[in-house]
MARLUM-810393 format. One record per residue: x, y, z of N, C-alpha, C, CB in turn; residue number from 1. Coordinates in nm, 2 decimals, always signed. Glycine has a CB too. Example, Ala and Ser with C-alpha at 12.3 -4.5 7.8 and 13.67 -1.06 7.14 Angstrom:
<sites>
{site {+1.32, -0.57, +0.78}, {+1.23, -0.45, +0.78}, {+1.32, -0.33, +0.78}, {+1.13, -0.45, +0.90}, 1}
{site {+1.28, -0.22, +0.71}, {+1.37, -0.11, +0.71}, {+1.29, +0.00, +0.79}, {+1.41, -0.06, +0.57}, 2}
</sites>
This chain:
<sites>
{site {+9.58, +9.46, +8.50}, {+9.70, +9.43, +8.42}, {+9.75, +9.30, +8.46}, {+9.80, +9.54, +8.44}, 1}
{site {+9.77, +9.17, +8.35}, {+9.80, +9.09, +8.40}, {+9.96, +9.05, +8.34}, {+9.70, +9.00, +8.39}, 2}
{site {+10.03, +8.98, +8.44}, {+10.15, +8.97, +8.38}, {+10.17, +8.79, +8.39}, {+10.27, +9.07, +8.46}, 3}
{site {+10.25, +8.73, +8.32}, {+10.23, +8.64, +8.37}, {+10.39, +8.55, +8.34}, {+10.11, +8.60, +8.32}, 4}
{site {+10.42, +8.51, +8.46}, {+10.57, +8.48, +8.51}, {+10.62, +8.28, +8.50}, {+10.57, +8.55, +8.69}, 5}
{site {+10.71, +8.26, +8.39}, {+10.74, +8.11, +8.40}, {+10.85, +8.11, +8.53}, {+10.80, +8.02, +8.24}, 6}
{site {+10.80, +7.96, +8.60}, {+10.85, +7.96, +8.76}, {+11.00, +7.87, +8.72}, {+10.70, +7.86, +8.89}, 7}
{site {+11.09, +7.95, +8.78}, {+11.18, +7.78, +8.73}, {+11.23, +7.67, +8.84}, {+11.34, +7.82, +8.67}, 8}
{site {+11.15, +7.70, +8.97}, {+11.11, +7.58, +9.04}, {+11.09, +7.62, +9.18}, {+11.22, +7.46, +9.04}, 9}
{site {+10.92, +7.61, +9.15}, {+10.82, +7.69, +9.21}, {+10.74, +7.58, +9.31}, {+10.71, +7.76, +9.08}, 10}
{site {+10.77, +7.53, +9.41}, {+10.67, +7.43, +9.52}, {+10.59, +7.36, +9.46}, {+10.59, +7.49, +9.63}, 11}
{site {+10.48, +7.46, +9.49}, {+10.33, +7.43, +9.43}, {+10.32, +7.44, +9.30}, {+10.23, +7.52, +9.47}, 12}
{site {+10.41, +7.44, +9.18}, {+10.36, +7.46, +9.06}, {+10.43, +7.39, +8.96}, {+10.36, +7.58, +9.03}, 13}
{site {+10.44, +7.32, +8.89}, {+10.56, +7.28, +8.83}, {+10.52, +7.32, +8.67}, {+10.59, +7.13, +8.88}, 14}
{site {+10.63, +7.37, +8.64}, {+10.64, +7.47, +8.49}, {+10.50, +7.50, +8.45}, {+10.72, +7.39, +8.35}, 15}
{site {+10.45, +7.55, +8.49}, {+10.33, +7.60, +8.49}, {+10.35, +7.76, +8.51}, {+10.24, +7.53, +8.60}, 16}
{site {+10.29, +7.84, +8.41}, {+10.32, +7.99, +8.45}, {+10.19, +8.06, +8.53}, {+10.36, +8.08, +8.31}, 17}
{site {+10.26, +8.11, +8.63}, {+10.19, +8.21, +8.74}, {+10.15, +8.31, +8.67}, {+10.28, +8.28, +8.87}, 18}
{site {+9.96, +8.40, +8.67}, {+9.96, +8.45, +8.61}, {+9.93, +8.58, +8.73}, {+9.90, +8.39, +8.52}, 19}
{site {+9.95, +8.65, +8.77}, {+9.94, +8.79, +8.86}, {+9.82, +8.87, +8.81}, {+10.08, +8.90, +8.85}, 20}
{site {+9.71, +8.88, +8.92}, {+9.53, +8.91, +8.88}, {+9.61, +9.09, +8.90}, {+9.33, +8.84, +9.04}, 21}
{site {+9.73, +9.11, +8.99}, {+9.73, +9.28, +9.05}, {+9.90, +9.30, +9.10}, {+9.59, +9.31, +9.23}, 22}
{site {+9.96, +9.38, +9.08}, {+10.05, +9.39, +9.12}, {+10.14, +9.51, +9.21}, {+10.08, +9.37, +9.05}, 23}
{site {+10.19, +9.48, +9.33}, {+10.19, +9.59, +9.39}, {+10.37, +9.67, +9.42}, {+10.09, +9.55, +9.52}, 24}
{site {+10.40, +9.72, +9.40}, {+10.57, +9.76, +9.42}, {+10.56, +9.84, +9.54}, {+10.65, +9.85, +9.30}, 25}
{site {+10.65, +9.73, +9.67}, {+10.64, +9.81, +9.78}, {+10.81, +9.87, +9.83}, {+10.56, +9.71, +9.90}, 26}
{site {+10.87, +9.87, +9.70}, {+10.98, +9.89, +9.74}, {+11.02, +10.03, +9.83}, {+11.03, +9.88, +9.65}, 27}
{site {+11.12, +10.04, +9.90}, {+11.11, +10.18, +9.99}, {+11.04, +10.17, +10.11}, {+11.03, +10.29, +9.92}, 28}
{site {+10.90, +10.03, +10.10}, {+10.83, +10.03, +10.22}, {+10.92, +9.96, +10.31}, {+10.68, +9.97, +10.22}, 29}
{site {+10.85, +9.96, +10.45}, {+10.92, +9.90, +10.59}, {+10.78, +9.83, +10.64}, {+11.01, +10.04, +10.71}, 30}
{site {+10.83, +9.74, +10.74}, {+10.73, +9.66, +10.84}, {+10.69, +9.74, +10.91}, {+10.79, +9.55, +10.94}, 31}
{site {+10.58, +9.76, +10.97}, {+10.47, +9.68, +10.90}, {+10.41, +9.71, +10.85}, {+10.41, +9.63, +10.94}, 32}
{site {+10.42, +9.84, +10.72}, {+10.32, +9.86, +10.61}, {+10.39, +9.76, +10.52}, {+10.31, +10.03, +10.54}, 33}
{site {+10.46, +9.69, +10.47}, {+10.46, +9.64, +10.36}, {+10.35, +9.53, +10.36}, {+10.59, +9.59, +10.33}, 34}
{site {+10.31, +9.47, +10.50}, {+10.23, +9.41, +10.50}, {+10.08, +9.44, +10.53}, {+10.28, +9.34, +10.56}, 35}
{site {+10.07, +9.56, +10.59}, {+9.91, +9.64, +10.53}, {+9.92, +9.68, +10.42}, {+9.84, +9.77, +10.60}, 36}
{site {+9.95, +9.68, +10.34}, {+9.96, +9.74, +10.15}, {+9.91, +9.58, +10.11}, {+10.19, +9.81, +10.06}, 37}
{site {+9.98, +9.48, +10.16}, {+9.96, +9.37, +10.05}, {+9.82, +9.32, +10.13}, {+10.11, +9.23, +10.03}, 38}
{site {+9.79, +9.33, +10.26}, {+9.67, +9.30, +10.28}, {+9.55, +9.39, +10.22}, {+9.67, +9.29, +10.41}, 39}
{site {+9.56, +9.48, +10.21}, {+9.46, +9.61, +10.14}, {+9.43, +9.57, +9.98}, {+9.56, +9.79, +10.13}, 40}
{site {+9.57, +9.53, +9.91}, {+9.60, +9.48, +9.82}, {+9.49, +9.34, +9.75}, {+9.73, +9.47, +9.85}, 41}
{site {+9.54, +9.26, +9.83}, {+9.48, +9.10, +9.91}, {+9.31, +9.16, +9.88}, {+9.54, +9.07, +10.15}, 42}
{site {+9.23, +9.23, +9.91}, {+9.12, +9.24, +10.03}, {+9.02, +9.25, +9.89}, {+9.13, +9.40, +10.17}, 43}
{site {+9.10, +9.37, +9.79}, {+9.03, +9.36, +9.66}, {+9.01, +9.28, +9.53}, {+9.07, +9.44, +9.63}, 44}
{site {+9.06, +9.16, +9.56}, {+9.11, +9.05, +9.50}, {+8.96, +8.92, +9.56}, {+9.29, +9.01, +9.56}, 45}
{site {+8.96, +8.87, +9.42}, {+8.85, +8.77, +9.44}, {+8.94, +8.63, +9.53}, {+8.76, +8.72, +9.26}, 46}
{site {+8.87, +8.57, +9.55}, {+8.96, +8.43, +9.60}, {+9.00, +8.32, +9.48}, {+8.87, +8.34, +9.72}, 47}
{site {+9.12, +8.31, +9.50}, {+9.24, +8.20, +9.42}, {+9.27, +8.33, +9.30}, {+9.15, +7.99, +9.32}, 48}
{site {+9.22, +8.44, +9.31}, {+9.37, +8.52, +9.26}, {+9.49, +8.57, +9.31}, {+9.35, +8.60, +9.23}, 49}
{site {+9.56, +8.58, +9.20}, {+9.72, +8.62, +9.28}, {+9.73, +8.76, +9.25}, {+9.87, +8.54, +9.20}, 50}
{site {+9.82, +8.76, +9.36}, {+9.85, +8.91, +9.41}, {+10.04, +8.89, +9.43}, {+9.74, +8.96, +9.58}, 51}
{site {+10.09, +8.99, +9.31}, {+10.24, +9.02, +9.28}, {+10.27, +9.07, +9.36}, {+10.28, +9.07, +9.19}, 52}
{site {+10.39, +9.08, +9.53}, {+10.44, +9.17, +9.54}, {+10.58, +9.17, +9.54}, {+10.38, +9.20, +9.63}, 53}
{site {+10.64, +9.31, +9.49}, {+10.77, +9.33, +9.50}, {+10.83, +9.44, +9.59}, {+10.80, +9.34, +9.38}, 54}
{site {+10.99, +9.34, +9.68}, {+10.96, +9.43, +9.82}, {+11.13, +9.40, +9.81}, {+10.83, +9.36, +9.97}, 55}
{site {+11.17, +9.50, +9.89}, {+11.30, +9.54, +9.89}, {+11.33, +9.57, +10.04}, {+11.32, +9.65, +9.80}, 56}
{site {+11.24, +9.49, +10.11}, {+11.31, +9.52, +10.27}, {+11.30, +9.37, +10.37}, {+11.20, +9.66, +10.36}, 57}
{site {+11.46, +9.34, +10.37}, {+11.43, +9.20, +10.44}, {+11.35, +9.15, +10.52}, {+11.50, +9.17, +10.49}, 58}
{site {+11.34, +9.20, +10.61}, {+11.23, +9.15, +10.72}, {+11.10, +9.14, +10.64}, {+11.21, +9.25, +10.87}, 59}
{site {+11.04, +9.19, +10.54}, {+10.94, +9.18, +10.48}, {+10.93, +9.00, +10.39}, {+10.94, +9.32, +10.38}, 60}
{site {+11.05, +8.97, +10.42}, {+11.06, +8.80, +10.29}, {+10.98, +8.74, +10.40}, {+11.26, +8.69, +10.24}, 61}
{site {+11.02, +8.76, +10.48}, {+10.97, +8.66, +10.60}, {+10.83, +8.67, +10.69}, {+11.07, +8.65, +10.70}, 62}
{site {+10.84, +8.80, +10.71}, {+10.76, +8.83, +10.79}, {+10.55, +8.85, +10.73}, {+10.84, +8.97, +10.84}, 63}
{site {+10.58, +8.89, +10.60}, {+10.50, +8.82, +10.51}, {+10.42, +8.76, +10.47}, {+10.51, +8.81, +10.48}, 64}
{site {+10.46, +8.67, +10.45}, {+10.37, +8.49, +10.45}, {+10.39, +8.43, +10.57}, {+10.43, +8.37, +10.33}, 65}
{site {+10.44, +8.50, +10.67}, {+10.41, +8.40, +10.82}, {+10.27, +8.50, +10.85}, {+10.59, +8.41, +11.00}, 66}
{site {+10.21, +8.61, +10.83}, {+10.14, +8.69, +10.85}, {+10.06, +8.63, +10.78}, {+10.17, +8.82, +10.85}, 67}
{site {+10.01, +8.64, +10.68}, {+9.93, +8.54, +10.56}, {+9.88, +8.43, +10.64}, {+10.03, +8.48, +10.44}, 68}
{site {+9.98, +8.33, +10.68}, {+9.93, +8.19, +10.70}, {+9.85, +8.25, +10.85}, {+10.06, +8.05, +10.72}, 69}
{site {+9.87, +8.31, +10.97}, {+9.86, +8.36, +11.08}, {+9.70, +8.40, +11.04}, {+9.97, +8.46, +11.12}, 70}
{site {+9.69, +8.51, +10.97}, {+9.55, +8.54, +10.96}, {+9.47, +8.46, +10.86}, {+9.54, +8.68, +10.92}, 71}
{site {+9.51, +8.35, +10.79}, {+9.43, +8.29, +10.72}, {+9.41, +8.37, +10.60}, {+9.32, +8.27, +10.78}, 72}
{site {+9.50, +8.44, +10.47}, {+9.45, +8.53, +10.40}, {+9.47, +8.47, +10.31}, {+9.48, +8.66, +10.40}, 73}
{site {+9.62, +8.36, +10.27}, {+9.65, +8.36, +10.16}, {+9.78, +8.26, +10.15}, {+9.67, +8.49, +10.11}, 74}
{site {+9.85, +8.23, +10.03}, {+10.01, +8.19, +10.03}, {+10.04, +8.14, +9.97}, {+10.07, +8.16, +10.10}, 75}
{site {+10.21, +8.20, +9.99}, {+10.27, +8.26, +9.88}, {+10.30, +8.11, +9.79}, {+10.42, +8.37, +9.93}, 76}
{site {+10.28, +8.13, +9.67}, {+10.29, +8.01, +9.63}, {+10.44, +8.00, +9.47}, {+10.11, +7.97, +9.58}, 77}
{site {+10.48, +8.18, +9.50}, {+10.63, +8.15, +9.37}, {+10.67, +8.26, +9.52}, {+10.63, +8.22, +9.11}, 78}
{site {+10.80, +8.24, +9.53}, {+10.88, +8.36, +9.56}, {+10.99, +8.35, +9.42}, {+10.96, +8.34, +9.73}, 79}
{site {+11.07, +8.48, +9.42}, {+11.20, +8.51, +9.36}, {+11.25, +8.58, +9.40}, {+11.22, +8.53, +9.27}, 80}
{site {+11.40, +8.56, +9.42}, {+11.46, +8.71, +9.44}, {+11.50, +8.72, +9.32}, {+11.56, +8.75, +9.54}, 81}
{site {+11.49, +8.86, +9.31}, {+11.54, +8.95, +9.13}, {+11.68, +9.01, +9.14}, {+11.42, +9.12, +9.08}, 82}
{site {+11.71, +9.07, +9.25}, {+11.88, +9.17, +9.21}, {+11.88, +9.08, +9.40}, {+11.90, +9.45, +9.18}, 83}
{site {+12.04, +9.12, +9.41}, {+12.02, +9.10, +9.59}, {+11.95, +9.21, +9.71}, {+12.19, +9.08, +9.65}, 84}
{site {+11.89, +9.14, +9.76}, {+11.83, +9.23, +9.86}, {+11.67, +9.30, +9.83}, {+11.94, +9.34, +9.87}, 85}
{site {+11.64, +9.22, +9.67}, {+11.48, +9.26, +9.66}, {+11.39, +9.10, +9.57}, {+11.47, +9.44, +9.52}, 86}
{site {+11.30, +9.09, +9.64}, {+11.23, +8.97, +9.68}, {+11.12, +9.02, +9.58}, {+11.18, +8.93, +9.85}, 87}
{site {+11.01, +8.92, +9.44}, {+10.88, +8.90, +9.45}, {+10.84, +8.80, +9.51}, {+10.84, +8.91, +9.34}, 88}
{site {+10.68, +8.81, +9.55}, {+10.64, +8.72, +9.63}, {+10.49, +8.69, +9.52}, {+10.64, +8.77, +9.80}, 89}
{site {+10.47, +8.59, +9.46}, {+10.30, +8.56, +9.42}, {+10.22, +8.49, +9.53}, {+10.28, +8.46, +9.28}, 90}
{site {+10.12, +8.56, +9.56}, {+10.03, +8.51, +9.66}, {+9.92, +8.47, +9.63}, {+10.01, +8.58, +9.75}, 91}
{site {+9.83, +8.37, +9.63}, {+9.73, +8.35, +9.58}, {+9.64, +8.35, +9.73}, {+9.73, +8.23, +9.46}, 92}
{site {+9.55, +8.43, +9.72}, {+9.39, +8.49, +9.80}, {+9.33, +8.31, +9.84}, {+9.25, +8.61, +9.65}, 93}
{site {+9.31, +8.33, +10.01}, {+9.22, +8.19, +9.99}, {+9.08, +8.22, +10.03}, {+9.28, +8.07, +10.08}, 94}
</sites>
């Protein structure tokens, strides 16, 4: 299922829409499964696809893509937050 999201000022992208190869809703999860779900997630994914995740637990904004860059998996290249207190993150697989 692909969805595909216009960034309205995205780092790495400029008005260019992110297109999400998989998407995962980890809301409800906690550290540190939110980040084995997106790596499991990650693992099935070819490389330079993105992987959507949407997560509703703070320490997960951060803890996240410092984990990513740490193991070499990926990163995040749109964040948003959507309501307060719940974060998507697009990650593209390296």
């Amino acid at each position: 299922m692909k969805k595909t999201v216009v960034p309205e000022a995205a780092p790495h992208v400029e008005k260019a829409a992110i297109s999400s190869d998989e998407t995962i809703d980890l809301r409800g999860k906690k550290c540190p499964m939110t980040f084995v779900y997106t790596k499991l997630a990650l693992e099935k994914l070819q490389a330079q696809q993105v992987l959507e995740v949407i997560l509703d637990y703070a320490p997960s904004f951060t803890n996240i893509p410092r984990s990513l860059l740490l193991q070499q998996l990926g990163e995040v290249v749109k964040e948003q937050e959507e309501t307060p207190g719940e974060k998507i993150l697009w990650i593209r697989k390296g």
